[in-house]
N, C-alpha and C positions, 0 to 999 in steps of 0.2 A: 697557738704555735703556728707561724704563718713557713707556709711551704719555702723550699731553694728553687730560686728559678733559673736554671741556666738555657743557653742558646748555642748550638753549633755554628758559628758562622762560617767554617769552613771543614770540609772532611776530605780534604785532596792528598794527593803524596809530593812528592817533592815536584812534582811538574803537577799544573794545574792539568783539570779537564772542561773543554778540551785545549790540545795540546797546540801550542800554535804551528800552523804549516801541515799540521795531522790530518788526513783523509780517512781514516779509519773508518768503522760504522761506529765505533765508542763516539768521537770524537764531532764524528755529524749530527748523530744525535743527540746530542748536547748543546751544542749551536742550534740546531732546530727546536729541540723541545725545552729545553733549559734545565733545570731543578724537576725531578730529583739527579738526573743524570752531570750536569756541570756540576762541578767541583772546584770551588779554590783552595786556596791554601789550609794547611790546619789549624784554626783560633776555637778557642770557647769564651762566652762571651757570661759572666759573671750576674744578671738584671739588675739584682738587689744593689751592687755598690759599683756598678758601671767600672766593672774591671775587663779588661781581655788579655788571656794566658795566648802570648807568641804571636805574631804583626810579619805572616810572610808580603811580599809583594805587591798584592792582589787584598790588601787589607782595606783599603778604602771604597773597592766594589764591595767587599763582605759588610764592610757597614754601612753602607748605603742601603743593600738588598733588603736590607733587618731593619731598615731608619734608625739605626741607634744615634740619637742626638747627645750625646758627649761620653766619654771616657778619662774616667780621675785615675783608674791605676792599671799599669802593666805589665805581667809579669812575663819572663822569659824562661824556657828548658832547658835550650841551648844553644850556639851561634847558625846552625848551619841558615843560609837565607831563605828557605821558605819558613821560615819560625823568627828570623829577624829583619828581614829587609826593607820589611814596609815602616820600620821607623820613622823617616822622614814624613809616608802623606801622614802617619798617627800623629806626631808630633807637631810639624809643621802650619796643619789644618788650623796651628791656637796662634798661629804670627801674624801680627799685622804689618805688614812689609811697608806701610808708611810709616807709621811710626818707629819701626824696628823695635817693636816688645813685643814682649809675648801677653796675648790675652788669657791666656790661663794655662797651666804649667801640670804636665801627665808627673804622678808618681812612677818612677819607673825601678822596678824590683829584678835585680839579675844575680845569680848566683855569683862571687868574687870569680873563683877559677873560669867560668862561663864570659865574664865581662874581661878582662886578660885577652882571651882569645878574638874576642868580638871588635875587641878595639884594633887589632891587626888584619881581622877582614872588612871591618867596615868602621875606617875613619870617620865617617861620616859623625858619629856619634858622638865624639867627643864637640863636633862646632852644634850641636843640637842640644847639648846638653849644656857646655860649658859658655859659650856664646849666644847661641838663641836663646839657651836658658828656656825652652818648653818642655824641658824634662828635669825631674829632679831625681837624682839615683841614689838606690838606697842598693848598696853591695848587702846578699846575704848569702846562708850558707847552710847546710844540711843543718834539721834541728829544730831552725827557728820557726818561730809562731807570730804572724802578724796579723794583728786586728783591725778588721775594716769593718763598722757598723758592727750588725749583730755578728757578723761571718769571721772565720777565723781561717788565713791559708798557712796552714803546714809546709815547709820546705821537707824534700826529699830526693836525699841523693843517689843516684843510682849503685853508688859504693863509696855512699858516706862522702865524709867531706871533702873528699879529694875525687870529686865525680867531675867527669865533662858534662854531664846531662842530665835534665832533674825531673822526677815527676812535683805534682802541688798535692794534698790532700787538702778538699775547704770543707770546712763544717758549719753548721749552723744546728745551733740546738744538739739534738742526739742522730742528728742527722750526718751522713761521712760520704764525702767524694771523690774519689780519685782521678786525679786526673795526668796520665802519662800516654803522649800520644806518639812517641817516637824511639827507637832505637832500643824498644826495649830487652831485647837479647842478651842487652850490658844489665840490665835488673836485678843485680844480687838481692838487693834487698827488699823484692816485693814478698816476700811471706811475714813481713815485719808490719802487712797490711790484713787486717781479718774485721769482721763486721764490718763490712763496708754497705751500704746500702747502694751504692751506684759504684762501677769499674767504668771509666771511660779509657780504653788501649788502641793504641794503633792496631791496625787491624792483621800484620803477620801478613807474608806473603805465600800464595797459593804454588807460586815455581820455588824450587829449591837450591836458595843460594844461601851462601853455610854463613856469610857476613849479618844475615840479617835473621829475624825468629819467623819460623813456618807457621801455618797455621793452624798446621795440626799439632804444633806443640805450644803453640797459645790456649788451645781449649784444655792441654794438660793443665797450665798455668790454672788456667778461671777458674778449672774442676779443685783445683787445689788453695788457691785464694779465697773459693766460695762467697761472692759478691752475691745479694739477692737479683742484680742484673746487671750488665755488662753493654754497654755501648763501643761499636769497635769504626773505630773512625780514621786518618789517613790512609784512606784507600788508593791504593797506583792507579793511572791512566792506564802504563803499558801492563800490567794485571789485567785488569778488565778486557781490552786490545786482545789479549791473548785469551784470556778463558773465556769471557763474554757476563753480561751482567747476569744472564740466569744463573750463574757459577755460583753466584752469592744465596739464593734461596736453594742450589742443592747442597749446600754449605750449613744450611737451618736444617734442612729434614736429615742429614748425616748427623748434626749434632743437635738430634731436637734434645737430646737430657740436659743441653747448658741455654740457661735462661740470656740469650744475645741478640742484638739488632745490628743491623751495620748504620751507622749515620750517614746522614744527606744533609746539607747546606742546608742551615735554616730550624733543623729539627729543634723543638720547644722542648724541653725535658722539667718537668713539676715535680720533687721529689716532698 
């Protein structure tokens, strides 16, 4: 039984770190020192069948950092552009601009209602898809089950099939991963998630604005989801900006009873 091997390629929030024009001390030290403190967008990057969940902007630095030498499938949670915008360098990377074809063509997986919306903020897709042709779409919708190699991704709708935003669940073996890295506040239906061996969740924000999930009522969530471990990734620039990166390990010793790590660009995870 051969392990799941997944990659963080990005653990950012909707602004990458650092911030461009930002003098902070977040933001210098990041430029300075790099990884673990830079953050790009938020992707997971799939090993075993060279998939990546969400293509913000900054996706092409993220695979580059990792050398990931190709990607066959894409999936999407939902439109907003640090989760969709980098479509072009993912897609475009497989064109050959003399010949005008494409040398090999991304599976790209988007929720129906997600893809709707996406095609209004970002035209762009339809001449990549429909024209370039380096993408080929597959509309899907809460429910489904799609098999890639040994792995199998679960669609999951935040409230079922009439969700804007979706987590994936991927399995392999009796192995179970979650993966919802944004907005999860709208989550009706994360208790419909138990045995999970890996939770990867956005990370919940430490100031308290009522649009989005705290983070002290994220650790309600995990304590109630009971993953055997928790990975908490789209971390904010201006979060850290404001509390500072020690904020995050007085954040473990408050909650050392929940088994969590916060991701960093790059993190290898072996399950």
């Amino acid at each position: 039984m051969e392990n799941l091997m997944l990659t963080i390629l990005g653990s950012g929030g909707a602004m990458p770190t650092p911030r461009p024009f930002c003098q902070c001390k977040t933001c210098e030290k990041a430029r300075e020192v790099g990884e673990p403190y830079k953050r790009n967008s938020c992707s997971l990057f799939i090993n075993e069948i060279n998939t990546v969940i969400d293509c913000g902007e900054d996706i092409a630095d993220s695979l580059n950092r990792r050398s990931v030498k190709q990607v066959e499938n894409l999936f999407i949670t939902h439109w907003h552009p640090d989760h969709t915008f980098g479509f072009r360098p993912i897609l475009e990377a497989n064109y050959d601009f003399r010949s005008n074809k494409p040398k090999r063509t991304v599976n790209v997986y988007i929720p129906k209602k997600v893809f709707e919306t996406l095609k209004q903020k970002f035209p762009t897709i339809d001449y990549l898809i429909n024209s370039q042709k380096t993408g080929k779409l597959y509309l899907i919708e809460d429910g489904d089950r799609i098999k890639i190699g040994n792995i199998t991704i679960a669609v999951a709708g935040y409230k079922g099939k009439d969700s804007d935003t979706y987590a994936y669940l991927i399995e392999k073996d009796n192995k179970k991963v979650l993966y919802a890295p944004c907005d999860t506040i709208s989550f009706d239906n994360y208790r419909n998630f138990s045995n999970l061996d890996l939770l990867i969740n956005e990370c919940g924000l430490f100031s308290d604005i009522r649009t989005e999930i705290s983070f002290d009522e994220l650790m309600k969530r995990i304590k109630e989801i009971n993953p055997k471990r928790s990975i908490l990734t789209h971390i904010e620039e201006v979060e850290i900006n404001i509390w500072g990166e020690g904020y995050l390990q007085k954040m473990k010793e408050k909650y050392s009873d929940v088994n969590f790590d916060f991701a960093n660009d790059g993190m290898e995870i072996k399950i």
